[in-house]
DOVEXPA-365817 format. One record per residue (C-alpha): x, y, z; residue in one letter. Coordinates in steps of 0.02 Angstrom, whole numbers, m for minus. Each point is the difference from the previous one (the first is absolute). Layout:
# residues N
<pt><xx>X</xx><yy>Y</yy><zz>Z</zz><res>A</res></pt>
...
This chain:
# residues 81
<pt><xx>3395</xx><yy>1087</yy><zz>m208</zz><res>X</res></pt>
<pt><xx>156</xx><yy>109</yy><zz>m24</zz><res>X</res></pt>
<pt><xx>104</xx><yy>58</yy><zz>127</zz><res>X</res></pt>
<pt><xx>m27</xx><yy>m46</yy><zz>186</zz><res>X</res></pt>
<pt><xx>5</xx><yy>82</yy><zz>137</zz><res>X</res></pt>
<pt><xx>20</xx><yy>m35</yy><zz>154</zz><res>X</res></pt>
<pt><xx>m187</xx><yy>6</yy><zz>61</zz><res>X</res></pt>
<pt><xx>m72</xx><yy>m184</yy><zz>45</zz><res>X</res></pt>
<pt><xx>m94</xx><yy>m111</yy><zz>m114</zz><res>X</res></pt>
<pt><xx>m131</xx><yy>m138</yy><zz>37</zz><res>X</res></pt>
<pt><xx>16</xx><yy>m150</yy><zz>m80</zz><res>X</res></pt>
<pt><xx>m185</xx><yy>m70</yy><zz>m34</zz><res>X</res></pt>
<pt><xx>m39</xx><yy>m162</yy><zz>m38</zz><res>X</res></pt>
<pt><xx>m157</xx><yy>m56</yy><zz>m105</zz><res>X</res></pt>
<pt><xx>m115</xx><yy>m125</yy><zz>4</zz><res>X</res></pt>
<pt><xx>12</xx><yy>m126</yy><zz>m151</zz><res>X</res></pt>
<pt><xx>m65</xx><yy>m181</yy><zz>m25</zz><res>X</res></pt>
<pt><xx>137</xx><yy>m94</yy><zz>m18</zz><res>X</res></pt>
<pt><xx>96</xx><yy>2</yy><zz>165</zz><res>X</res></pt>
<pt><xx>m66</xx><yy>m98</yy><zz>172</zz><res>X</res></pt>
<pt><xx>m16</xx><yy>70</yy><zz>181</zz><res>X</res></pt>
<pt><xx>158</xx><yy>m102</yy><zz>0</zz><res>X</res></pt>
<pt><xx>81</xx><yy>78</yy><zz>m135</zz><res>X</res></pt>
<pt><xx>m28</xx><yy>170</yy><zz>52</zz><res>X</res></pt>
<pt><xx>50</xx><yy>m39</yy><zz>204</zz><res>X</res></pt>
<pt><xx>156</xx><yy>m78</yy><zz>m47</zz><res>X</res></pt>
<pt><xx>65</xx><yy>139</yy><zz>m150</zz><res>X</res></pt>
<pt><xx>m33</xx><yy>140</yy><zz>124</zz><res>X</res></pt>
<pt><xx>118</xx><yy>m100</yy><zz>137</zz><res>X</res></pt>
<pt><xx>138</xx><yy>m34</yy><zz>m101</zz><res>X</res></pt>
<pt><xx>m17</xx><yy>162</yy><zz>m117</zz><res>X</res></pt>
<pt><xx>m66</xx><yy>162</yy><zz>114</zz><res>X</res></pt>
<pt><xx>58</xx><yy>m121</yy><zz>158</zz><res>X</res></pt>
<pt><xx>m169</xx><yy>27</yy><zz>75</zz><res>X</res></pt>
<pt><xx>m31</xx><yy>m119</yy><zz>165</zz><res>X</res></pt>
<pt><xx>m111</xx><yy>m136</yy><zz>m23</zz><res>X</res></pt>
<pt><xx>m157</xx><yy>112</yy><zz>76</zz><res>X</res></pt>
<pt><xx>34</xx><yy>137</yy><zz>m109</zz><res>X</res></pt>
<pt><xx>33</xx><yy>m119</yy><zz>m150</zz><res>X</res></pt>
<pt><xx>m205</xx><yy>m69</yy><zz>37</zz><res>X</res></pt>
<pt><xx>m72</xx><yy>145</yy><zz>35</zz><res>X</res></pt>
<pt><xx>64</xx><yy>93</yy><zz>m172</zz><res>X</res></pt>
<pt><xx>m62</xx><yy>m165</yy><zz>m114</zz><res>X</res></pt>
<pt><xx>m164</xx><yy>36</yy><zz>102</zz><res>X</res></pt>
<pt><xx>m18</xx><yy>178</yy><zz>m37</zz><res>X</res></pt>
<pt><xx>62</xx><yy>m28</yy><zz>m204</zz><res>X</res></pt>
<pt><xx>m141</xx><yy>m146</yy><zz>30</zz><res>X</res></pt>
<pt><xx>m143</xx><yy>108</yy><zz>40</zz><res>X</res></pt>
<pt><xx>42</xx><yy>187</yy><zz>m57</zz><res>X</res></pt>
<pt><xx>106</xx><yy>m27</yy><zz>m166</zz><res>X</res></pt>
<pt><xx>162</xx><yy>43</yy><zz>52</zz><res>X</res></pt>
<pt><xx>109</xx><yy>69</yy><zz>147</zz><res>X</res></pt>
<pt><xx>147</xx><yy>98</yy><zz>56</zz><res>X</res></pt>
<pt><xx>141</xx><yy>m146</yy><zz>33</zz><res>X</res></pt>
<pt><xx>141</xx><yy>113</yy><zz>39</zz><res>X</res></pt>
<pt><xx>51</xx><yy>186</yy><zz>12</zz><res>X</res></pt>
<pt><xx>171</xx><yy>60</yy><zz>m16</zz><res>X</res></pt>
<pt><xx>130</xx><yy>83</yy><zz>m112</zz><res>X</res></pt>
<pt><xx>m12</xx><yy>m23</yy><zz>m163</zz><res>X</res></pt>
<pt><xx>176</xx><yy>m98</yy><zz>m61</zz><res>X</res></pt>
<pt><xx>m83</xx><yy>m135</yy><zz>167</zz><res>X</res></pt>
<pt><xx>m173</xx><yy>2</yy><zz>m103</zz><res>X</res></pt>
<pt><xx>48</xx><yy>m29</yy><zz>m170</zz><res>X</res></pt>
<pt><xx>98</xx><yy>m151</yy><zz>52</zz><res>X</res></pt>
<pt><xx>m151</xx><yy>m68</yy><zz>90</zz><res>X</res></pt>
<pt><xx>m108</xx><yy>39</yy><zz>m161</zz><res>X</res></pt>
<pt><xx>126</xx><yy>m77</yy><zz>m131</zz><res>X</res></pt>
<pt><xx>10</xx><yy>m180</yy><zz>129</zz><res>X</res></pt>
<pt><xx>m170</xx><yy>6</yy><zz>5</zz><res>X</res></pt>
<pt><xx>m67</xx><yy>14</yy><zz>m187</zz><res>X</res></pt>
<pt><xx>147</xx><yy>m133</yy><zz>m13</zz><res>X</res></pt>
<pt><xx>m135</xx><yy>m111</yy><zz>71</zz><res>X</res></pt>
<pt><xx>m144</xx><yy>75</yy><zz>m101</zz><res>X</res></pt>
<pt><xx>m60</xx><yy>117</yy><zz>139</zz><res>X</res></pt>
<pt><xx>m96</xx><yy>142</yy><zz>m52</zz><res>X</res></pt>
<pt><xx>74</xx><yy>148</yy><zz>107</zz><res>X</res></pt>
<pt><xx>15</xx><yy>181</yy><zz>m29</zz><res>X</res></pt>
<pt><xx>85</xx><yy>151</yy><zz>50</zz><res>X</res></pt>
<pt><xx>m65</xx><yy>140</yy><zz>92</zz><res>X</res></pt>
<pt><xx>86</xx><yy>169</yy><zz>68</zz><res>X</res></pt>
<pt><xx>m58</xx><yy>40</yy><zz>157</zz><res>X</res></pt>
């Protein structure tokens, strides 16, 4: 990605087949320390659209989120917004 700035970045996560409801509500608590509501509603919107913006913030916050997250298998990407 080279060098980064210090614009924000969305961290998206992306539906996949392998992970419960579960899963995906209790990563985001622990990980992107989402409430419990905002945990739900997330796995609901990966659920039904594909995928979904779990966090924005500076980048050296994101890529830690990212690398816990593939960690457990999570399919996530990077986006500069």
């Amino acid at each position: 990605m080279g060098k980064k700035t210090n614009n924000n970045y969305q961290l998206i996560l992306h539906n996949d087949e392998n992970h419960s409801f579960k899963d995906v509500i209790i990563s985001l608590i622990e990980i992107c320390e989402h409430s419990d509501i905002q945990a739900e509603q997330c796995a609901i919107i990966v659920d039904l659209k594909g995928s979904c913006c779990v966090n924005i913030n500076k980048y050296s916050k994101i890529i830690k989120q990212k690398e816990k997250l593939t960690g457990k298998n999570f399919k996530v990407s990077i986006k500069e917004i």
